[in-house]
Biotite code that builds the C-alpha atoms (Angstrom):
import biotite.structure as struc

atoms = struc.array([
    struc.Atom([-28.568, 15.628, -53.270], chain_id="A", res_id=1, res_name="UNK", atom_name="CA", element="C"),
    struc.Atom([-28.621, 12.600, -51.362], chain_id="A", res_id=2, res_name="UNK", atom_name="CA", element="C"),
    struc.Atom([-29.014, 10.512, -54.825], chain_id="A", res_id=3, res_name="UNK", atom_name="CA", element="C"),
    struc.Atom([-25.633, 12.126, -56.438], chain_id="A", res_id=4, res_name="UNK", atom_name="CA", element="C"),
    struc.Atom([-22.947, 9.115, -57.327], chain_id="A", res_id=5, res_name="UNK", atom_name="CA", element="C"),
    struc.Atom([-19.765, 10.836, -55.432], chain_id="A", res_id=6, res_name="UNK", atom_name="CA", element="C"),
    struc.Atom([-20.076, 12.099, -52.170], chain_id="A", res_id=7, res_name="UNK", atom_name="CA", element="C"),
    struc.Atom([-17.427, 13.624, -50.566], chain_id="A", res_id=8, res_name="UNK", atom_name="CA", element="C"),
    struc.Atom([-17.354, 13.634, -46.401], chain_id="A", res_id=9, res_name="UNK", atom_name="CA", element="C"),
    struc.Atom([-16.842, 16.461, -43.820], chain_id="A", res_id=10, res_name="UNK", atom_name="CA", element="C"),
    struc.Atom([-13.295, 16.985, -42.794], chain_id="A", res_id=11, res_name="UNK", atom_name="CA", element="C"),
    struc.Atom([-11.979, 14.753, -40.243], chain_id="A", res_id=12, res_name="UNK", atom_name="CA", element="C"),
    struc.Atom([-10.195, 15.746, -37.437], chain_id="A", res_id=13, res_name="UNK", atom_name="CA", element="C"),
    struc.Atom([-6.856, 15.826, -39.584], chain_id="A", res_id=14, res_name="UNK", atom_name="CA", element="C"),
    struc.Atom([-8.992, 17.175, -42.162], chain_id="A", res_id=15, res_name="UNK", atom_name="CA", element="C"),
    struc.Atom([-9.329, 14.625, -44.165], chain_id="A", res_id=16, res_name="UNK", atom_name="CA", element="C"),
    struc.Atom([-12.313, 13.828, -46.337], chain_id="A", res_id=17, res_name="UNK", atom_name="CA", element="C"),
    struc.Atom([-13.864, 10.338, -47.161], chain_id="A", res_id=18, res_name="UNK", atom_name="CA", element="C"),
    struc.Atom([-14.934, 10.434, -51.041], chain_id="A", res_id=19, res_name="UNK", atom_name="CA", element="C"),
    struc.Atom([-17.311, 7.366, -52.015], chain_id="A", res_id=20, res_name="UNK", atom_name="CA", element="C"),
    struc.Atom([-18.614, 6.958, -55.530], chain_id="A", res_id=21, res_name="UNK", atom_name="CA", element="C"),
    struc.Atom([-21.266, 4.198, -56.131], chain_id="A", res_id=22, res_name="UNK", atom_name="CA", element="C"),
    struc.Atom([-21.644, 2.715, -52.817], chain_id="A", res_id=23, res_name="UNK", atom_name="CA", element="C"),
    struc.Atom([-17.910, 2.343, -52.602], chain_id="A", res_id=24, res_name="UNK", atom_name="CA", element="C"),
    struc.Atom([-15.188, 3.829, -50.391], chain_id="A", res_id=25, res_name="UNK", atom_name="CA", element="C"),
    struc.Atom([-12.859, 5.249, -52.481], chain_id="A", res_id=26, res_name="UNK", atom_name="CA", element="C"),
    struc.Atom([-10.277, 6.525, -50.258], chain_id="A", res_id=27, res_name="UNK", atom_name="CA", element="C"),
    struc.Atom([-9.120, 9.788, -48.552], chain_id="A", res_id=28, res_name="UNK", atom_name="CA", element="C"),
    struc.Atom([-8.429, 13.207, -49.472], chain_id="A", res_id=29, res_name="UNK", atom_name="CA", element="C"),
    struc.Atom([-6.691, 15.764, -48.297], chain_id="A", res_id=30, res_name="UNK", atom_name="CA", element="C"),
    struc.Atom([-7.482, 18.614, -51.217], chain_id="A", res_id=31, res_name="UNK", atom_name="CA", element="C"),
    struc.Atom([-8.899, 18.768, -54.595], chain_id="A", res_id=32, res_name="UNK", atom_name="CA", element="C"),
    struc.Atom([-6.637, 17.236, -56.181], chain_id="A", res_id=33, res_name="UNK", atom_name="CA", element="C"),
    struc.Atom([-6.655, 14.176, -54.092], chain_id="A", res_id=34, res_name="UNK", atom_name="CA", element="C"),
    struc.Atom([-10.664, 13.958, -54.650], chain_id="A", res_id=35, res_name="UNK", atom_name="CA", element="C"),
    struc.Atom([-9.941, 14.000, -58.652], chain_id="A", res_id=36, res_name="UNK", atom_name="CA", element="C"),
    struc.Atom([-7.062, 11.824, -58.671], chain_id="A", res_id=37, res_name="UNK", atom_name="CA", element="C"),
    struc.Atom([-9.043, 9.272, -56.197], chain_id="A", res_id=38, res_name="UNK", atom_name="CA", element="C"),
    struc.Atom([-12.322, 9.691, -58.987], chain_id="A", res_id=39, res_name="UNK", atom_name="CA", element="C"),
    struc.Atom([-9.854, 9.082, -62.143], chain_id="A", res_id=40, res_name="UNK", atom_name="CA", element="C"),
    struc.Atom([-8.742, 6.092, -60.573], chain_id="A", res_id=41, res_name="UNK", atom_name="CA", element="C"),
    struc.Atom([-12.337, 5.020, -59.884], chain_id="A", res_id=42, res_name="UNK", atom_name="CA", element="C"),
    struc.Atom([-12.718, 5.477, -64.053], chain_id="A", res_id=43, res_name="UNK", atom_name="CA", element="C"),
    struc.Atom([-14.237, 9.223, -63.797], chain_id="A", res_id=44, res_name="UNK", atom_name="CA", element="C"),
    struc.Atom([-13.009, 11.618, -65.789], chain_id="A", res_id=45, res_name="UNK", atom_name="CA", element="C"),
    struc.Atom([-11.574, 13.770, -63.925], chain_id="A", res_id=46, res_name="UNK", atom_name="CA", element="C"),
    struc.Atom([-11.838, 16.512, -66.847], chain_id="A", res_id=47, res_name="UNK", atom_name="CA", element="C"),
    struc.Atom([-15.080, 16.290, -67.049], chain_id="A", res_id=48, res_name="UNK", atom_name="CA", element="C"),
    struc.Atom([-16.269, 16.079, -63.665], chain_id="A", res_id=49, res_name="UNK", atom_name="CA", element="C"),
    struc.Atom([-17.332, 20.033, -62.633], chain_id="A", res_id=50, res_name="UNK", atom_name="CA", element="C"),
    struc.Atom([-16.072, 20.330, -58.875], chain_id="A", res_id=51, res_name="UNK", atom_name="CA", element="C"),
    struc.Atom([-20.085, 23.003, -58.526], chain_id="A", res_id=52, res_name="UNK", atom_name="CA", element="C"),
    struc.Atom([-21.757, 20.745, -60.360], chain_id="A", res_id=53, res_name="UNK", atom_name="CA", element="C"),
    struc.Atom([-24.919, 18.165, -59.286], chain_id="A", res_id=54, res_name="UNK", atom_name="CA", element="C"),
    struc.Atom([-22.515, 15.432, -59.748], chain_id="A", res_id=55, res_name="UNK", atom_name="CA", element="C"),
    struc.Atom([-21.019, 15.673, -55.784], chain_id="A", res_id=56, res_name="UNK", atom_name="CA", element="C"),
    struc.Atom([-22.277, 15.922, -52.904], chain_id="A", res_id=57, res_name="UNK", atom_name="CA", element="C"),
    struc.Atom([-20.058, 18.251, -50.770], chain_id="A", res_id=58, res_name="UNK", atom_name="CA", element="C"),
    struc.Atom([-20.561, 17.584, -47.416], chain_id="A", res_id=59, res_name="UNK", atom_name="CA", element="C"),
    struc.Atom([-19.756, 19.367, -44.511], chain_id="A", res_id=60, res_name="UNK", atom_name="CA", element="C"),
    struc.Atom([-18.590, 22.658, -47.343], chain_id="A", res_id=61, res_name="UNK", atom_name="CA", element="C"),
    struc.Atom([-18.011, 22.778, -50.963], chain_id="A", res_id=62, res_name="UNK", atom_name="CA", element="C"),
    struc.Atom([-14.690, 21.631, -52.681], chain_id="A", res_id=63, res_name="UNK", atom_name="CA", element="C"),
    struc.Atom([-12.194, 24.035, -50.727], chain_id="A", res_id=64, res_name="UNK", atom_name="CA", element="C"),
    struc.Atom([-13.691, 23.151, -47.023], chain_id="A", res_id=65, res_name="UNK", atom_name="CA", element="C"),
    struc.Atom([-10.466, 21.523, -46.234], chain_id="A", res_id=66, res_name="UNK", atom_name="CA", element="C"),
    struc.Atom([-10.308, 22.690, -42.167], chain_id="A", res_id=67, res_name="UNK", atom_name="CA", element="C"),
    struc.Atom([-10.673, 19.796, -39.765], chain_id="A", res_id=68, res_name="UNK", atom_name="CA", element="C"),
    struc.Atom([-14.364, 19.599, -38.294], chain_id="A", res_id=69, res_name="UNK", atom_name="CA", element="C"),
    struc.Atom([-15.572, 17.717, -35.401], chain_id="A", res_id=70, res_name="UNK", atom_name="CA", element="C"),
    struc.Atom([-18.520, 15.845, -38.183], chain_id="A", res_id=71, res_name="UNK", atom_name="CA", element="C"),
    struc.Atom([-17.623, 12.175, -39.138], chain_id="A", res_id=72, res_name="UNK", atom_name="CA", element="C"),
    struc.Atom([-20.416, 10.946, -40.318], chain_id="A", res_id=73, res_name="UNK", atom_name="CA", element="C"),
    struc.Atom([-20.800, 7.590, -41.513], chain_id="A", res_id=74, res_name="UNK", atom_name="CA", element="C"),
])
């Protein structure tokens, strides 16, 4: 899925994620609802964005992967 718009990072070593939309960093999460709140800002709709669907690109697990992992990529 390497052409989806929102891609959401492994967990960092506090596990964190990195979520980018669009070429652009959008910021950090540290749960779900950081990764929705950090889309709606980005002018997603957070209602309408399904957390399964081909719209992200989970990386490192799906949407409730939230332990800290030893991946940081990019």
């Amino acid at each position: 899925m390497a052409d989806a718009p929102i891609i959401v990072y492994p967990p960092d070593a506090h596990g964190a994620r990195r979520v980018r939309a669009g070429g652009a960093i959008l910021g950090r999460a540290s749960n779900v609802n950081d990764v929705l709140s950090l889309l709606g800002d980005a002018g997603f709709d957070p209602d309408r964005i399904a957390l399964d669907g081909p719209l992200i690109d989970w990386r490192g697990g799906g949407a409730y992967a939230w332990d800290p992992g030893e991946d940081d990529e990019e």
